[in-house]
N, CA, C and O atoms as a MOPAC input file, in Angstrom:
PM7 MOZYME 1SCF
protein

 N     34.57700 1   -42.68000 1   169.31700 1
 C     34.76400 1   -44.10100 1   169.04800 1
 C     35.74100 1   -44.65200 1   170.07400 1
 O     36.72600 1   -44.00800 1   170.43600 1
 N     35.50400 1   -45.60700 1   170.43700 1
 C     36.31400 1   -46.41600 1   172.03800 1
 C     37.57700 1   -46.73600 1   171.05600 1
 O     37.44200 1   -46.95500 1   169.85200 1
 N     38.43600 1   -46.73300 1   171.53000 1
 C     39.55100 1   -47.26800 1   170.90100 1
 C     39.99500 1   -48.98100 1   171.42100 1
 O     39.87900 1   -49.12100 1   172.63800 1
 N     40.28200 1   -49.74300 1   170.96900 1
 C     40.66300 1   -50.97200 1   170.73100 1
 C     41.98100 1   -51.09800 1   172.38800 1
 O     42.76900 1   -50.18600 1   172.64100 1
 N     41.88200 1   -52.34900 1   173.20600 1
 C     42.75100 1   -52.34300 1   173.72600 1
 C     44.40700 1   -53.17600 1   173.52700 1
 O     44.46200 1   -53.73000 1   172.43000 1
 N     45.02400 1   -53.25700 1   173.92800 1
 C     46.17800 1   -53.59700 1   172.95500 1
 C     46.85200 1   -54.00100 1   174.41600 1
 O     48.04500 1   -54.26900 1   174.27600 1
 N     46.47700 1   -54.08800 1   175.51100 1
 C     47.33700 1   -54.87700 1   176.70400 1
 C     47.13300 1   -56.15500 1   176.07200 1
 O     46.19000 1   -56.49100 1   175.35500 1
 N     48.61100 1   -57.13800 1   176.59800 1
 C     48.35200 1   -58.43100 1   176.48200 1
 C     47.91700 1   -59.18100 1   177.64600 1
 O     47.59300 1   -60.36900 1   177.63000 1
 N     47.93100 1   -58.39100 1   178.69200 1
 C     47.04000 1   -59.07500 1   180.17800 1
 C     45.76500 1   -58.46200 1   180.40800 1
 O     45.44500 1   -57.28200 1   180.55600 1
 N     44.79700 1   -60.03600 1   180.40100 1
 C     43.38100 1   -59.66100 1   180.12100 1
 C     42.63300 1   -59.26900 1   181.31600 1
 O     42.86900 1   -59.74100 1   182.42800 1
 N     41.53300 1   -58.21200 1   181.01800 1
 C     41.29600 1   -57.52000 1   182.21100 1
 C     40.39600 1   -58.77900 1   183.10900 1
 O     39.81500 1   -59.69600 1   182.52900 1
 N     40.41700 1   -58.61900 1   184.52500 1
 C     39.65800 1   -59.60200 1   185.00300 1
 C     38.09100 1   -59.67600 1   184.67200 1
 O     37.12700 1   -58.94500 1   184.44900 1
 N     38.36100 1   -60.68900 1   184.75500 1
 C     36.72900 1   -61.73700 1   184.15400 1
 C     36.89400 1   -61.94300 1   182.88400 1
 O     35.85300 1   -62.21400 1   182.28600 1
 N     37.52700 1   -61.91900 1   182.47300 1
 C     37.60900 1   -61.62500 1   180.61000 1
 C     39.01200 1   -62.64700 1   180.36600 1
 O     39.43200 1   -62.29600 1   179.26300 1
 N     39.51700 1   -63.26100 1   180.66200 1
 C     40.11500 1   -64.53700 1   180.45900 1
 C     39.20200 1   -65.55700 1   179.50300 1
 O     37.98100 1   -65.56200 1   179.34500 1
 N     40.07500 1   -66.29200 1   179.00800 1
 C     39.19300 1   -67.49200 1   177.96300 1
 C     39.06100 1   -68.73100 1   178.80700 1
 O     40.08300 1   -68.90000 1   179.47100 1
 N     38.08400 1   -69.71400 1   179.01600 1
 C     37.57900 1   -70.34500 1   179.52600 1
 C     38.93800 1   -71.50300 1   178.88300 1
 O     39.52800 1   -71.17400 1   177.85400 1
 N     39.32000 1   -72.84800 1   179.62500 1
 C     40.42400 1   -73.80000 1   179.26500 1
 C     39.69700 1   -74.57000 1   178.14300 1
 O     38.71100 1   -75.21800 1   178.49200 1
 N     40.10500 1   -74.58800 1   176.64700 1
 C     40.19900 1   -75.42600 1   175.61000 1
 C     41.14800 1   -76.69800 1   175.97100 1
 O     42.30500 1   -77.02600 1   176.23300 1
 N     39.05900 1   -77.45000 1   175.69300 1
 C     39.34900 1   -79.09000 1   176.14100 1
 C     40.04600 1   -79.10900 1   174.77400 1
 O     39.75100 1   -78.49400 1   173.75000 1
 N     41.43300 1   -80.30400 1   175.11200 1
 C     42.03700 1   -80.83300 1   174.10300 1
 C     40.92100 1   -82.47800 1   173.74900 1
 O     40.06500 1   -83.00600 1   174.45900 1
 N     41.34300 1   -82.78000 1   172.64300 1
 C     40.77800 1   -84.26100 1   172.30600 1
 C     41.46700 1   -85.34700 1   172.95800 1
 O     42.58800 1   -85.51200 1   173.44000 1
 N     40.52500 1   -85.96500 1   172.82300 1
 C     40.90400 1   -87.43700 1   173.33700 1
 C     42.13400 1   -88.09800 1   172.74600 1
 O     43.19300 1   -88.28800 1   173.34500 1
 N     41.81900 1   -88.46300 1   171.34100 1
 C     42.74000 1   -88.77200 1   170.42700 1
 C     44.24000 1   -88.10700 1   170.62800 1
 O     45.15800 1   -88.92400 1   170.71100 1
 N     44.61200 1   -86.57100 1   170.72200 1
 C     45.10300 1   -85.66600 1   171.05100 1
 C     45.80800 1   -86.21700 1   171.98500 1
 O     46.81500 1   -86.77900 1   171.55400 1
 N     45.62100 1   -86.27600 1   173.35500 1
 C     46.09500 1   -86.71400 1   174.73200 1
 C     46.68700 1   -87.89500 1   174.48100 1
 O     47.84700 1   -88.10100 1   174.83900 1
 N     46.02000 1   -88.72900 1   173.89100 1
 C     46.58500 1   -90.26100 1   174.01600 1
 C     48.06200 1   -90.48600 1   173.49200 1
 O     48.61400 1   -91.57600 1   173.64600 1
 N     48.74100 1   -89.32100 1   172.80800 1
 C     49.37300 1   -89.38200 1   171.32700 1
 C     50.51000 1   -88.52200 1   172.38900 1
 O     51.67200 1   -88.88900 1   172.56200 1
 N     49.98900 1   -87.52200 1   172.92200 1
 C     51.14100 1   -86.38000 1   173.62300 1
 C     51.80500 1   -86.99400 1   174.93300 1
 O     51.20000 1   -87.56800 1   175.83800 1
 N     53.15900 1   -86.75800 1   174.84800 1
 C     54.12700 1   -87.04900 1   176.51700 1
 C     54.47100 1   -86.17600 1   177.01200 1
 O     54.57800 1   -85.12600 1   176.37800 1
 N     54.73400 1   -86.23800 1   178.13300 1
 C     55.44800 1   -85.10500 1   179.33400 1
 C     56.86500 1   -84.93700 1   178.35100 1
 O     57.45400 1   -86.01800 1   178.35000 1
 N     57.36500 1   -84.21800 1   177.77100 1
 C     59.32400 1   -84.33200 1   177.32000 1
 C     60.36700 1   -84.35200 1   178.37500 1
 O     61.58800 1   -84.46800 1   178.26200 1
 N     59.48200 1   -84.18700 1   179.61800 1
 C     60.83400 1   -84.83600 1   180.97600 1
 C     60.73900 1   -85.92000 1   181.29300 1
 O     61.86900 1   -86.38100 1   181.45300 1
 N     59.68500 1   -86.91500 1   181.56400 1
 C     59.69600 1   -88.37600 1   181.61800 1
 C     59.04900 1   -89.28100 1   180.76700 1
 O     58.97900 1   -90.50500 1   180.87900 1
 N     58.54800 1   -88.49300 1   179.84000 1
 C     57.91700 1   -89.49200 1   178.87200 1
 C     56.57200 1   -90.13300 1   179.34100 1
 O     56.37900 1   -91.17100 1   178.70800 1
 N     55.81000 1   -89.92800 1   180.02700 1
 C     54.84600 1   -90.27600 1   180.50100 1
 C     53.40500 1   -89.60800 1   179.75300 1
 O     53.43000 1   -88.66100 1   178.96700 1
 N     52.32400 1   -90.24600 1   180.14100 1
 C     50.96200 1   -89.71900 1   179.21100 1
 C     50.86000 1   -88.17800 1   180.15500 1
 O     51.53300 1   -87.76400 1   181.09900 1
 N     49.87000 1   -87.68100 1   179.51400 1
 C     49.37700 1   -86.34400 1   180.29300 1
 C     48.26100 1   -85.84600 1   180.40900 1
 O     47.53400 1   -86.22600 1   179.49100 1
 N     47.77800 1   -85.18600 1   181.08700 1
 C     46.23300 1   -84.98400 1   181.51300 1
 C     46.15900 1   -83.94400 1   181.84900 1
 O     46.98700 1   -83.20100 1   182.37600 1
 N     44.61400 1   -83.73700 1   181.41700 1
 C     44.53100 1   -82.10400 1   180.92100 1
 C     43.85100 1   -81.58900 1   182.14000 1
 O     42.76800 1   -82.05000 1   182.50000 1
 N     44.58500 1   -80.46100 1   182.90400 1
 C     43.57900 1   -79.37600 1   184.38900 1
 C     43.75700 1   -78.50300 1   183.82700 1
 O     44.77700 1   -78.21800 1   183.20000 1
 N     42.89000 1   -77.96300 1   183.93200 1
 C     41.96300 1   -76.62800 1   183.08000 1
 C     42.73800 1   -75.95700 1   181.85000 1
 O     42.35900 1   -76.07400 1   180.68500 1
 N     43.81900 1   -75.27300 1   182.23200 1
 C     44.51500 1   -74.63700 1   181.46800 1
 C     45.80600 1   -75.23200 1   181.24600 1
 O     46.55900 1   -74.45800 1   180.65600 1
 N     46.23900 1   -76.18600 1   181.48100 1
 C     47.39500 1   -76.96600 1   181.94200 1
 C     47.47800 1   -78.55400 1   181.36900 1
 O     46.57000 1   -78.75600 1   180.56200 1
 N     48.07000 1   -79.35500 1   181.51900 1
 C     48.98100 1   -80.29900 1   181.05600 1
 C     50.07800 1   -80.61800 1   182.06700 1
 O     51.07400 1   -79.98500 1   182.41900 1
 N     49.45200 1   -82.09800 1   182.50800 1
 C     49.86800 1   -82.65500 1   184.01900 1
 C     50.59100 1   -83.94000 1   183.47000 1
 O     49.85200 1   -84.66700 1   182.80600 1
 N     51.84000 1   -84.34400 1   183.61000 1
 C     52.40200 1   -85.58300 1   183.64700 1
 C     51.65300 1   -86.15300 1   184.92300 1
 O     51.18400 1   -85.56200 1   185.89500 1
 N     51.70300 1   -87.69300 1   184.54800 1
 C     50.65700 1   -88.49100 1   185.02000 1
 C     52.21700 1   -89.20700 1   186.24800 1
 O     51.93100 1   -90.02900 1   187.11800 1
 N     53.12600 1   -88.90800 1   186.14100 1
 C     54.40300 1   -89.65600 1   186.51800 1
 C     54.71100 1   -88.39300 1   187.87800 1
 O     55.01600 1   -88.58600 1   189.05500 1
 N     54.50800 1   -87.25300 1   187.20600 1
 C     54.85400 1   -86.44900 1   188.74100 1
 C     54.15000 1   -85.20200 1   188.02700 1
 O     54.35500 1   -84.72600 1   186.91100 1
 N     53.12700 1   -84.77400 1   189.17400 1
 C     52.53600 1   -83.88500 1   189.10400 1
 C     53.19600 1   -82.14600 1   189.30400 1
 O     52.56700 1   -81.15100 1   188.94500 1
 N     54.16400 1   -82.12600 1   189.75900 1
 C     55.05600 1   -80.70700 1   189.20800 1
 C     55.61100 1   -80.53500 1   187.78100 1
 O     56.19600 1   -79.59600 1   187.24200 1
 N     55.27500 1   -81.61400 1   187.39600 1
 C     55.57800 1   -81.41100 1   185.97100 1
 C     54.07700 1   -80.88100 1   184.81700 1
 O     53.27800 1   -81.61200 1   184.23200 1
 N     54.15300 1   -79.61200 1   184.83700 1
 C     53.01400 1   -78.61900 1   184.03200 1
 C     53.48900 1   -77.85000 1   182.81100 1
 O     54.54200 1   -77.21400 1   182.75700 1
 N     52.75700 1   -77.95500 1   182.01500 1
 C     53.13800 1   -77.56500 1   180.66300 1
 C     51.03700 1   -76.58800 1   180.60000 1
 O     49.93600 1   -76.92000 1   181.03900 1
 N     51.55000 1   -75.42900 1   179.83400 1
 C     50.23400 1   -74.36700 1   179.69100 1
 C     50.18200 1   -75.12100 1   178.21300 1
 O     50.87400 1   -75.74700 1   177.41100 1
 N     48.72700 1   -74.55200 1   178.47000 1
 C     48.06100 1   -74.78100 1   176.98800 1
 C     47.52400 1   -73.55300 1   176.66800 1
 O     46.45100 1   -73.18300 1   177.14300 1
 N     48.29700 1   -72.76800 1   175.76400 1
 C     48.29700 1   -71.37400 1   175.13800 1
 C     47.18900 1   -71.13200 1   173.47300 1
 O     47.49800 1   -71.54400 1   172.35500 1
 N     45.78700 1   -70.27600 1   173.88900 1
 C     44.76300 1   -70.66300 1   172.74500 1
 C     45.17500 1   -71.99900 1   171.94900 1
 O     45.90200 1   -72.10700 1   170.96100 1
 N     44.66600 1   -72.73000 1   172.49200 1
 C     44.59600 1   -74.27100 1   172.60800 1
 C     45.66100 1   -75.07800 1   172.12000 1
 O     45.64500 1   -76.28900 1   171.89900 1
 N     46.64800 1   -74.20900 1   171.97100 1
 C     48.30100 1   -74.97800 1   171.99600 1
 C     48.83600 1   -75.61700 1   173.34700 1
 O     48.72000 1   -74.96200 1   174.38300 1
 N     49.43200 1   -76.90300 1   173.37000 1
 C     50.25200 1   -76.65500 1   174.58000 1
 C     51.37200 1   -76.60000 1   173.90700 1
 O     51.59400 1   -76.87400 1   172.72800 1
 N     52.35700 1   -76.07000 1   175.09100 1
 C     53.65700 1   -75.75800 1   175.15800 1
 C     54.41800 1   -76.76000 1   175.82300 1
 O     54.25700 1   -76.74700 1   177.04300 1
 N     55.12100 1   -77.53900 1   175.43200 1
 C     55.45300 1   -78.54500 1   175.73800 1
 C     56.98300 1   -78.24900 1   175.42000 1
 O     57.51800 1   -78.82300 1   174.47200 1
 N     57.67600 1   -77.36200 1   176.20400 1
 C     59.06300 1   -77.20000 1   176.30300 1
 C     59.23400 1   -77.61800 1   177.94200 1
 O     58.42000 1   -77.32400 1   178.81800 1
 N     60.32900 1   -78.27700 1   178.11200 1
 C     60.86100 1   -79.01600 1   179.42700 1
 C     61.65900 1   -77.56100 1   179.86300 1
 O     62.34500 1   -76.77200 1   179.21300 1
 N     61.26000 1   -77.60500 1   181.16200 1
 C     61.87700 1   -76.61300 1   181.96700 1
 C     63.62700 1   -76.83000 1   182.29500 1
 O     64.28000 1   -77.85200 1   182.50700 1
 N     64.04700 1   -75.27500 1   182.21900 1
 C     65.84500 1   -75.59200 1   182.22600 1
 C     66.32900 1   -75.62200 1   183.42600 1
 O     67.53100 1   -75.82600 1   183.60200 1

C-alpha cells in the first residue's frame, strides 16, 4: 500500500490552480497599507495604488497582513 505524502511543498505540476475570489468579495476588501481596492493575479492580491504591494491568497483565503 503507497503510503500517503505528508510534505507541505507540492511536488511539481501538482500545485492548485488560483481560486477566483468574487466579485462582491473584491469590492468590499483593501490593501491594510494604503487602503486602496485590490485585484486579484492569479494567486495574489494587488493594491491598485502600488503594485509591490501583494498579499497571497492561501486555499482561497487571502492573507492580508501588512508587511513589517
Amino acid at each position: 500500500m503507497p503510503s500517503a505524502s505528508t510534505s507541505a511543498t507540492p511536488r511539481p505540476g501538482t500545485e492548485r490552480p488560483a481560486v477566483a475570489l468574487s466579485v462582491g468579495l473584491l469590492k468590499i476588501l483593501r490593501c491594510p497599507v494604503s487602503g486602496s481596492s485590490l485585484r486579484q493575479d492569479g494567486d495574489h492580491l494587488v493594491s491598485t495604488s502600488d503594485e509591490t504591494l501583494r498579499y497571497a491568497i492561501e486555499r482561497g483565503v487571502p492573507k492580508l497582513l501588512a508587511p513589517r
